[in-house]
N, C-alpha and C positions, 0 to 999 in steps of 0.2 A: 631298097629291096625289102619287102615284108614277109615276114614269116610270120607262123600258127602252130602252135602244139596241143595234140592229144595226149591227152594221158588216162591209163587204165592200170585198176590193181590198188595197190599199196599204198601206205605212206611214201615208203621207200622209194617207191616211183616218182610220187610226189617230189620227192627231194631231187631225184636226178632231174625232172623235169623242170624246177626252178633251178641247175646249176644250167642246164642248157641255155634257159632262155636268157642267163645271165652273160653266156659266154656268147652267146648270138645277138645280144644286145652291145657288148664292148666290140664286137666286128660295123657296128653299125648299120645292123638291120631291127627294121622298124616289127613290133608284133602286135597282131592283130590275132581277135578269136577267133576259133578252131571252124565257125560257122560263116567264116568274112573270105572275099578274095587275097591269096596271098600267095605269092611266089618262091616259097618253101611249106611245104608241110612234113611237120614232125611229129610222126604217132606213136607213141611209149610205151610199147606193148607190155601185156599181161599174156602167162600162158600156163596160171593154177587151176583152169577149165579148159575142158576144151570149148565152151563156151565163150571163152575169152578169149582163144585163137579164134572163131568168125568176126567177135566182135571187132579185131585190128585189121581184119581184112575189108570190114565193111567201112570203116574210117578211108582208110585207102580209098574206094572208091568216092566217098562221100567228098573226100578233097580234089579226086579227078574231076567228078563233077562242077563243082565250084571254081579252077583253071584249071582246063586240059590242058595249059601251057606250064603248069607246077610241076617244080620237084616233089617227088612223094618220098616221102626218108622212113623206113621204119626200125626202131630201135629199140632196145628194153630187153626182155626176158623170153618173149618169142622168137626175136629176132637172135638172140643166143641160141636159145637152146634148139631152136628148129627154123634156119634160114631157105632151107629151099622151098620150104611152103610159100616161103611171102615172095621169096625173088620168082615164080612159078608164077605170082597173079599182075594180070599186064599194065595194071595201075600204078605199079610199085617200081621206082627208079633204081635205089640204091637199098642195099640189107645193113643193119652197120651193126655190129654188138657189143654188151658193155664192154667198160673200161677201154671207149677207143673214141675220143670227146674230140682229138686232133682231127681224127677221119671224118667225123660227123662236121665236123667244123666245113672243113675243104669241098665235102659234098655240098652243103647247103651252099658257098660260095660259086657252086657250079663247075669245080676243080674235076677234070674226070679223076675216075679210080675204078678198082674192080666193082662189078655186082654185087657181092658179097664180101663181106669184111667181120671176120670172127674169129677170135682165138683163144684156145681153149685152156679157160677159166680154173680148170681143177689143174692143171700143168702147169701154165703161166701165173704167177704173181704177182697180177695185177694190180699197180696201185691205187690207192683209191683219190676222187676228186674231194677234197677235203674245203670246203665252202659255207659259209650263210646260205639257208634258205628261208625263204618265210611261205603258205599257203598264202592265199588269198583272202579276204577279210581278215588277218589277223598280223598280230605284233609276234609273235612268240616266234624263234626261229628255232628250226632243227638243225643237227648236227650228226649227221653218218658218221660214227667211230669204226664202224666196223662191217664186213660185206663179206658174201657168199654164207654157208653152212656147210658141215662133214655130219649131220645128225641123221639124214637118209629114212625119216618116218615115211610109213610105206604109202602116204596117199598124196607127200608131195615131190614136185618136179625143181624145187628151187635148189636142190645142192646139183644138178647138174644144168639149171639156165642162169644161176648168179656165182658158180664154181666154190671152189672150195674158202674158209674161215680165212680171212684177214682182216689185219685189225691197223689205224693209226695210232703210230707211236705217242706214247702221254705229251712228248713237248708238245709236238705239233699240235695234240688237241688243245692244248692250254695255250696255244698262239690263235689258235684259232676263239677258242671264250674271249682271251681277251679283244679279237677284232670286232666280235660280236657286241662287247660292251664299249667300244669305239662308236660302234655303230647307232647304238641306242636300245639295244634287246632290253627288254629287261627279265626276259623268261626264254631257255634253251633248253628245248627237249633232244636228250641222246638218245639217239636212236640205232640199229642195227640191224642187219639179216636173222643175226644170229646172236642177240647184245651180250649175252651167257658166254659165250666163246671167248668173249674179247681179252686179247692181250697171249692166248697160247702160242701162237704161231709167230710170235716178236723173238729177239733175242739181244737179252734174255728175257724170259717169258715171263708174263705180269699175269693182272687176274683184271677183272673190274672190279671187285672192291678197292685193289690197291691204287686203281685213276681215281674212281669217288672220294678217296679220303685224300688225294692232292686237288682235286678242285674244290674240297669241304675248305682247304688250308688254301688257297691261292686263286681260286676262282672271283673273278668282282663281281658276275653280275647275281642278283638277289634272288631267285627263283631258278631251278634246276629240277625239272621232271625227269624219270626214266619211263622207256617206253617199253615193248612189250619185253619180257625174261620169262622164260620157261622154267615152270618150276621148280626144281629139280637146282636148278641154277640160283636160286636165290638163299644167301647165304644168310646167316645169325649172322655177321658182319656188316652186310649190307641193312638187313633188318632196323640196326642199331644205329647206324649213321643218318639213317633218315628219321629216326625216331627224336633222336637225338641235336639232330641241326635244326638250326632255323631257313636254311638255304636250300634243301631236298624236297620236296611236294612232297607230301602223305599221300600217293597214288603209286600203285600197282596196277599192270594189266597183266595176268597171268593166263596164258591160255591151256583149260583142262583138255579143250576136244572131244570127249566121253566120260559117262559118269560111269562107266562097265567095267570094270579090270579087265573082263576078257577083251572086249574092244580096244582099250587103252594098249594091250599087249598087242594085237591085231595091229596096230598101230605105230608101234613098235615105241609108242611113247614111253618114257626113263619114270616113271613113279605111276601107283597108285591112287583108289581114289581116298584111302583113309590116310597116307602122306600130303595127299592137296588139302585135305578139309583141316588136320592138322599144322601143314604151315601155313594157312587161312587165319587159323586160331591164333597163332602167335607173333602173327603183325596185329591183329587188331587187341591182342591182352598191351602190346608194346605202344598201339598209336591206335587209340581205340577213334580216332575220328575218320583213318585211313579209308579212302576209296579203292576199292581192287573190283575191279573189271577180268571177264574172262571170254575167251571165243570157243565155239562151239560147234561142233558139228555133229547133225541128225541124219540119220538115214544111212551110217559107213556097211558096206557090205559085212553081214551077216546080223547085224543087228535087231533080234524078235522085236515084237510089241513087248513082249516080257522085261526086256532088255531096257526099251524106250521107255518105257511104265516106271524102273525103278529111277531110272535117268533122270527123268524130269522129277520125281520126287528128291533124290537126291539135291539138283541144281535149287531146288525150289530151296532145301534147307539150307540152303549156303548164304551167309551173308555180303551178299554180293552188290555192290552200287551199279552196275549195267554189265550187258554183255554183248557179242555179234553172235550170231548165228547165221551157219551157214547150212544149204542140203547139199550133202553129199554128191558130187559132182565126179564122174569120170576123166582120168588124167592119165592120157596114152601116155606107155612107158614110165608108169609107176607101179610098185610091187602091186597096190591097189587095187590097180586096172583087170589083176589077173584072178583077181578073187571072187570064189561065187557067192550065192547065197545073195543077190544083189534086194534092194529093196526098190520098188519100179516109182516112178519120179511123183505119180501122186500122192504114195501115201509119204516120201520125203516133205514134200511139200506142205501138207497137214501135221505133221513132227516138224518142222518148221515153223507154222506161223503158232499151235498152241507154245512152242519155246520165249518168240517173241513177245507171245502177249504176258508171259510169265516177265520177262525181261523188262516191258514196259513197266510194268507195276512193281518190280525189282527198283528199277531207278527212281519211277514218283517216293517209293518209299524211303530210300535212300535220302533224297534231298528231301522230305516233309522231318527228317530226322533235325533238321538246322532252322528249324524256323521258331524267332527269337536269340537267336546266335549272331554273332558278328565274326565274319568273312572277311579277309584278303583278297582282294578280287583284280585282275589285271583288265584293265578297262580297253579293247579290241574293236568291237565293230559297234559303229553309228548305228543306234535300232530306229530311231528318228531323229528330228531337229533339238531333241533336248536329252536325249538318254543314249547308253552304250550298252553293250554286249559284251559280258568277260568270263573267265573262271577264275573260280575260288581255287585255293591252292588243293584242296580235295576233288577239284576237277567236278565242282557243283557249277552248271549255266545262270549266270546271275544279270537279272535286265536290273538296270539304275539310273534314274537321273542323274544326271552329270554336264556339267560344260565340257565343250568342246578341247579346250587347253588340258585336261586330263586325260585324253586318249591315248594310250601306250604308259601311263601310269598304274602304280599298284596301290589302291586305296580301301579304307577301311566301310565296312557296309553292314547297315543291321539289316538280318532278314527277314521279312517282314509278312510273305506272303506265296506260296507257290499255284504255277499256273502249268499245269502237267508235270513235264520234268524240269522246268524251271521257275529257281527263284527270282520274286519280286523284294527288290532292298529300297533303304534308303540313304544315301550317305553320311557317315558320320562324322563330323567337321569341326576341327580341322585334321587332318590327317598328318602326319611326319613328311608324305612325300608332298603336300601340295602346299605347305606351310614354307617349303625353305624361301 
């Protein structure tokens, strides 16, 4: 039996979608891409647009088309938060939503069950699938410590389609590092809904600084990035342990969302913009080589040109290694949705790409900052027959000649030359990891 997964949205998605195919792969079904005939499909919904609601319905068809004799499975954050949409389109078998990996299991085997299968996430306590994942092209696996959010900012819909804050208990995560380094990881990015939350809702209740400083103490494998924390959330504690280790990446993604106070408030975002620029400030006096990344959103209902004007000068002053930017996008049944003053989708879109093109030149600047420097680099994807594809522990893209036998190794690299937002190295030999 073959099956196919879509996935839309997030990392996060990402990660549940490699735990599926992992548990649809020990059933002893064969996968095939999302574009091939296959006799399950599995589509990972997103539903932070409504944009993104069409787009899982249009998968849906796109797989009926390819076997009308398919199961269509849809799962993910749509399929929580708003199932009758999808069970409603005649493409779509079964609705399944998170934390129900058993049911998704039995559907794909062709087990009946009801239409709809979802339980509600903010009430129930669901646990979470605690797994290795890796994307695609890469060595580096994540690790979901933590799922759902209680933070309720008014533009998005994820504290009611991923439910409310829970968190894996520290042993289990530290069973799980060490399977990872069973495995051969040699770089594990933690990841979360909500990674700031993690540990309130345990008993008795921890912090994430208090996990970080037992995997600083007991963690084997060598490389340990965090992924995105919210401001607000990032502690003088945390600051210091990553300043301080050798085993934490100097990378931050902090997402501001607006450079506006009043927007930010709008927002219902927890700080200001002279609190972001200031804890900006005091990761890079501590770890002046740090990468911090941030996301972004243009266009939030009531935002003037005035408003955008000061925005982009603000973001421009920030020293910033990259960012995502998004336009503002309507999200039925968020406080959001109900607000006037909208700004209409073209001039989003023009706030938009002037953000990106700031952001592009943001990052070439970032990395033209390292050139002559020597980089730690995790050597990931074949770029041709003699060079890979890696990041630097500041999450700089670095191309390198290399042999083959070092791929999924961590070696030492001068840089040498940048080509956009990536560095050109050369390797510097012999390295500690390629010498043993």
């Amino acid at each position: 039996m073959r099956f196919a997964i879509a996935t839309l949205g997030c990392k996060v998605n990402h990660y549940d979608s490699a735990i599926i195919e992992e548990r649809l792969g020990a059933l002893g079904l064969d996968r095939r891409e999302f574009d091939e005939v296959a006799d399950v499909y599995v589509i990972n919904t997103c539903t932070v647009t409504d944009r993104a609601d069409a787009e899982s319905l249009k998968l849906a068809r796109r797989a009926r088309r390819l076997n009308p004799g398919a199961r269509v499975l849809m799962t993910g954050c749509l399929a929580q938060a708003n199932p009758a949409v999808l069970a409603a389109a005649p493409q779509v078998d079964r609705v399944i939503g998170l934390a129900r990996l058993d049911d998704l299991e039995r559907a794909a085997l062709g087990e009946d069950g009801d239409r709809i299968l979802v339980s509600n996430l903010r009430k129930q306590k669901a646990e979470i699938e605690l797994g290795p994942a890796s994307l695609a092209g890469q060595t580096r696996a994540f690790l979901k410590l933590q799922e759902g959010c209680d933070q309720f900012c008014s533009f998005c819909v994820i504290p009611f389609s991923r439910g409310s804050s829970r968190s894996v208990p520290p042993r289990r995560v530290m069973e799980a590092l060490d399977e990872l380094h069973q495995r051969g990881f040699k770089e594990v990015i933690l990841t979360g809904v909500h990674l700031g939350g993690y540990g309130k809702d345990l008993s008795p209740p921890t912090t994430l600084e208090a996990l970080l400083e037992m995997i600083e103490e007991r963690c084997p494998i060598g490389r340990v990035r965090l992924s995105s924390i919210d401001p607000e959330e990032l502690s003088e504690r945390i600051i210091e342990l990553v300043a301080q280790s050798e085993k934490f990446c100097p990378h931050f993604h902090l997402p501001l969302q607006a450079g506006e106070d009043e927007i930010l408030s709008a927002m219902r975002r927890r700080y200001n913009s002279d609190f972001y620029k200031s804890l900006i400030d005091r990761i890079l006096d501590a770890i002046p080589k740090a990468a911090i990344g941030t996301d972004l959103i243009v266009g939030f209902p009531g935002e003037s040109q005035q408003h955008f004007e000061r925005y982009i000068k603000f973001v421009e002053k920030l020293p910033l290694a990259y960012f995502h930017v998004f336009p503002y996008a309507v999200r039925t049944g968020t406080t959001a949705a109900k607000f006037g003053a909208r700004v209409n989708s073209g001039e989003c879109t023009r706030r938009a790409q002037l953000m990106r093109q700031l952001g592009e030149q943001k990052r070439i600047d970032f990395v033209g900052r390292f050139r002559g420097a020597r980089l730690k680099v995790l050597l990931e994807e074949s770029a041709r027959a003699d060079a890979f594809k890696g990041y630097s522990r500041n999450y700089i893209r670095v191309l390198v000649p290399a042999p083959e036998r070092l791929k999924n190794h961590e070696v030492e690299v001068e840089a040498l030359a940048t080509r956009g937002a990536t560095m050109v190295g050369e390797l510097v030999w012999p390295t500690a990891e390629t010498s043993r």
